[in-house]
LUMPAPA-23177 format. One record per residue (C-alpha): residue number from 1; x negated, z, y; residue in three letters. Coordinates in pm, whole numbers. Example, Ala and Ser with C-alpha at 12.3 -4.5 7.8 and 13.67 -1.06 7.14 Angstrom:
! residues 2
<node><k>1</k><u>-1230</u><w>780</w><v>-450</v><r>ALA</r></node>
<node><k>2</k><u>-1367</u><w>714</w><v>-106</v><r>SER</r></node>
END
This chain:
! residues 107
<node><k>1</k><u>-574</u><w>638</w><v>-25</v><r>UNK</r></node>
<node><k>2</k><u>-315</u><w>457</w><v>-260</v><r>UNK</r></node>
<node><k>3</k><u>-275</u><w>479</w><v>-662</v><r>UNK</r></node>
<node><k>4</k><u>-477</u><w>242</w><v>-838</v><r>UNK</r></node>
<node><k>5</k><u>-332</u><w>-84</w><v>-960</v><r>UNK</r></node>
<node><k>6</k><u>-381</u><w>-109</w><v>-1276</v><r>UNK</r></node>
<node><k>7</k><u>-404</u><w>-366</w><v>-1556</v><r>UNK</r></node>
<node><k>8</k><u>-161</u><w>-395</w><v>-1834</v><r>UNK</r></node>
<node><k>9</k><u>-284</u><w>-162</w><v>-2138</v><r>UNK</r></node>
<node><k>10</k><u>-495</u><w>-46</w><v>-2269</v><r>UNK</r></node>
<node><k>11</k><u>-775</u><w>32</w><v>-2048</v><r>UNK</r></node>
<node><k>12</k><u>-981</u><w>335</w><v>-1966</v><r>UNK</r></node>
<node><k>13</k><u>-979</u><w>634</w><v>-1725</v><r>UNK</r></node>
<node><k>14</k><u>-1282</u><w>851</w><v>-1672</v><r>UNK</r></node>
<node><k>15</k><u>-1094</u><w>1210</w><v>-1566</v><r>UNK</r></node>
<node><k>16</k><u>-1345</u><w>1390</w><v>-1309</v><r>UNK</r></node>
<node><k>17</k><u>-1216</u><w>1728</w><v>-1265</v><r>UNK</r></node>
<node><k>18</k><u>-1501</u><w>1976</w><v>-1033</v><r>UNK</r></node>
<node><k>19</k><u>-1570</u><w>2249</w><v>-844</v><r>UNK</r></node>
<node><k>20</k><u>-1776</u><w>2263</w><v>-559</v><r>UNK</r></node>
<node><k>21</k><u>-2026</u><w>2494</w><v>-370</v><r>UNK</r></node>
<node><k>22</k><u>-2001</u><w>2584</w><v>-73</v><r>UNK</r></node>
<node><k>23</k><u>-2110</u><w>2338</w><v>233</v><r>UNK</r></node>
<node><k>24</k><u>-2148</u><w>1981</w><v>280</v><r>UNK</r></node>
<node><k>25</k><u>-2467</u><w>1922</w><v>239</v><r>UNK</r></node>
<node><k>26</k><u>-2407</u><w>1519</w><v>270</v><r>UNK</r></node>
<node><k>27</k><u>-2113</u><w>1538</w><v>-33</v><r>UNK</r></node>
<node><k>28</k><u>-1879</u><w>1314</w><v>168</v><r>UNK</r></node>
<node><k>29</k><u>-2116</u><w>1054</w><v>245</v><r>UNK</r></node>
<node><k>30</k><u>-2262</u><w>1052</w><v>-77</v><r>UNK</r></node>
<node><k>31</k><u>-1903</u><w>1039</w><v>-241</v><r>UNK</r></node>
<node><k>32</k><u>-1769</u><w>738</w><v>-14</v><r>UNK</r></node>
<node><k>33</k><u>-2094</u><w>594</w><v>-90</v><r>UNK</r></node>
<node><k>34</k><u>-2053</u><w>596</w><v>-479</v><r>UNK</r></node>
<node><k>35</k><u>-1685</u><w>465</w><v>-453</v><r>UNK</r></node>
<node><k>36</k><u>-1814</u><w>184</w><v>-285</v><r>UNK</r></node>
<node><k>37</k><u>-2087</u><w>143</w><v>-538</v><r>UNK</r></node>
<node><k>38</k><u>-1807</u><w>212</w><v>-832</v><r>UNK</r></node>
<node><k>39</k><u>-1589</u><w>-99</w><v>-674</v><r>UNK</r></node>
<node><k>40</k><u>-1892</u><w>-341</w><v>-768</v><r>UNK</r></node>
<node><k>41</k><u>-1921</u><w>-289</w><v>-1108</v><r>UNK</r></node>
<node><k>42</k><u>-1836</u><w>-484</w><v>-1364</v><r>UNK</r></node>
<node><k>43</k><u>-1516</u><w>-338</w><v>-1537</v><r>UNK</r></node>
<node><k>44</k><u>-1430</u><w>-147</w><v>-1236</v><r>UNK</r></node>
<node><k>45</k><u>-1013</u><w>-144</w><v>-1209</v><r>UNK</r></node>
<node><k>46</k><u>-941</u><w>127</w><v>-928</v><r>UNK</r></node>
<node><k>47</k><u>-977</u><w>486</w><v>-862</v><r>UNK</r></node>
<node><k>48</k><u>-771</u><w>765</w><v>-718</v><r>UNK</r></node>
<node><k>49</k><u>-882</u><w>1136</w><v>-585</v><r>UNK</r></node>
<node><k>50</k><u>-766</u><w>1478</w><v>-468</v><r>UNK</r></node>
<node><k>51</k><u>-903</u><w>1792</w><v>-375</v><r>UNK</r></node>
<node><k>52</k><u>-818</u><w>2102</w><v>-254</v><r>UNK</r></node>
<node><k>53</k><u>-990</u><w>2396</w><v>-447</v><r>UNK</r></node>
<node><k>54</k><u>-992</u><w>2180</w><v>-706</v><r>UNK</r></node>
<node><k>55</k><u>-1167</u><w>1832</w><v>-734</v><r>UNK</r></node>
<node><k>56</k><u>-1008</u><w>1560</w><v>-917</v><r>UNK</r></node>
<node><k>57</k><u>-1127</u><w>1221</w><v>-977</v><r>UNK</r></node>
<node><k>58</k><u>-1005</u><w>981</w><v>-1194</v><r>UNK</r></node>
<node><k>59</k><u>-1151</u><w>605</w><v>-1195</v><r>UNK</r></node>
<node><k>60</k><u>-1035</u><w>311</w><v>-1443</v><r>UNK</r></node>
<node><k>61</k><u>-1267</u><w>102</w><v>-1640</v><r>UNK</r></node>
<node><k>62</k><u>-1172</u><w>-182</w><v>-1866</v><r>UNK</r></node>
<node><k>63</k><u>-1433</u><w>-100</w><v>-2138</v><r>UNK</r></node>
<node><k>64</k><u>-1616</u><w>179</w><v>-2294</v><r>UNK</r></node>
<node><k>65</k><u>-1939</u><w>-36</w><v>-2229</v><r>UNK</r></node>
<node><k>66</k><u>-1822</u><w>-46</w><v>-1838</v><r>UNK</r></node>
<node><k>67</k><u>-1796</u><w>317</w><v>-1835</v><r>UNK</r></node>
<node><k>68</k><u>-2138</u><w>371</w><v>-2016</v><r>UNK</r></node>
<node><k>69</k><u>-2304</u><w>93</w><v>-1740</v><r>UNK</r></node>
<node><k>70</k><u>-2186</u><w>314</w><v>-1450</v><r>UNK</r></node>
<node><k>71</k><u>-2297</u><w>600</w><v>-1584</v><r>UNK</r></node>
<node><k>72</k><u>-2676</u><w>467</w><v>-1583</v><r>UNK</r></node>
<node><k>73</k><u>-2661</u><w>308</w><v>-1227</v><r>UNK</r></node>
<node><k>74</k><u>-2951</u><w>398</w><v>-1080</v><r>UNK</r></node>
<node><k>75</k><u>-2759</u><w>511</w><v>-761</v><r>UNK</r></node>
<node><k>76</k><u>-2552</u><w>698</w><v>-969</v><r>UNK</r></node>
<node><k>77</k><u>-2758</u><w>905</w><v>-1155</v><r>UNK</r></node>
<node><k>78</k><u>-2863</u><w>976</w><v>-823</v><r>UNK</r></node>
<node><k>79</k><u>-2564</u><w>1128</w><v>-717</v><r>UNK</r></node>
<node><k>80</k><u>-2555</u><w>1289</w><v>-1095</v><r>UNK</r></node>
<node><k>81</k><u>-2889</u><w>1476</w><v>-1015</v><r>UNK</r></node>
<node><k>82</k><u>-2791</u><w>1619</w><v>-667</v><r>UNK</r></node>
<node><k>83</k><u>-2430</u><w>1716</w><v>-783</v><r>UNK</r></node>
<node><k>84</k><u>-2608</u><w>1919</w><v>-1069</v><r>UNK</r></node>
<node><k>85</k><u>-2845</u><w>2089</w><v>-813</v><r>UNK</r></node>
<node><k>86</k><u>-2695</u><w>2110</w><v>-475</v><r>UNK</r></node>
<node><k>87</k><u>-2307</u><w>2021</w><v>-478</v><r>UNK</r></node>
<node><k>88</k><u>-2121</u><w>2161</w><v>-809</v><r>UNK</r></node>
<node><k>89</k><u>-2043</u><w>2529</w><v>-926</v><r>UNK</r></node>
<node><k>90</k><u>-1862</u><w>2330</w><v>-1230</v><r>UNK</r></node>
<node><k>91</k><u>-1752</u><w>2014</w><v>-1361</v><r>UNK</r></node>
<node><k>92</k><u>-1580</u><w>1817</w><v>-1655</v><r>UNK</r></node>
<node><k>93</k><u>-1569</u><w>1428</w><v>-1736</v><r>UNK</r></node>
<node><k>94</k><u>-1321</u><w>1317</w><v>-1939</v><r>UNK</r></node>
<node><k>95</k><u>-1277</u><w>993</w><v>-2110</v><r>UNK</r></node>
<node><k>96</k><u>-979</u><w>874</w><v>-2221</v><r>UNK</r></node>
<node><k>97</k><u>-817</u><w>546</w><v>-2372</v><r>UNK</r></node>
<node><k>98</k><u>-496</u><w>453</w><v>-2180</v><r>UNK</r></node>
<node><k>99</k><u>-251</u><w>374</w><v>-2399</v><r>UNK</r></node>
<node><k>100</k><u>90</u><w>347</w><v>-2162</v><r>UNK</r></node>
<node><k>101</k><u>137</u><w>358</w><v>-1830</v><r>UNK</r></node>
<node><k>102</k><u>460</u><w>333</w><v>-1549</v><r>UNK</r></node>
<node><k>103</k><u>589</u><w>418</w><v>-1249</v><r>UNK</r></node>
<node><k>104</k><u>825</u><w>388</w><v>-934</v><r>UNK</r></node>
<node><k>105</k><u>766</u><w>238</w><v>-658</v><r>UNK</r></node>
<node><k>106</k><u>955</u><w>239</w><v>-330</v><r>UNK</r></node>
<node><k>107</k><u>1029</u><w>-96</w><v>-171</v><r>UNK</r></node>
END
């Protein structure tokens, strides 16, 4: 996985922090599955996750109205559904306007 390349500001990031239950139950699939969707969208600018004990997800949007169109895919609400009742103990979404962003990168 790399970091996201992102857009000059201001854009959005929808923060995905979770905790899982325990077992796979079909999670990875499902998750590869929904980044995949995610890239297709319209407003879609990248996404970058982590976990270890502690799920992190955070995907960029270029709108609120982007964010608020993924959120009602059909697919995903899928995926929202079977999180609630098979694959999370907990979970937080966060959405946040991006106001400045940098970085480093090595050549």
């Amino acid at each position: 996985m790399a970091i996201a390349k992102t857009p000059a500001t201001p854009y959005y990031a929808v923060i995905f922090t979770s905790l899982r239950t325990d077992g796979e139950n079909g999670y990875g699939k499902m998750a590869e599955a929904m980044e995949e969707l995610a890239a297709t969208q319209p407003g879609f600018l990248g996404i970058e996750s982590a976990r270890d004990e502690l799920g992190i997800t955070v995907s960029y949007w270029e709108s609120l109205e982007s964010i608020a169109a993924w959120k009602q895919n059909s697919r995903h609400v899928v995926a929202q559904e079977r999180g609630r009742d098979t694959w999370y103990e907990e979970f937080k979404v966060r959405v946040c306007r991006v106001e400045r962003d940098y970085g480093f990168e090595r050549e």
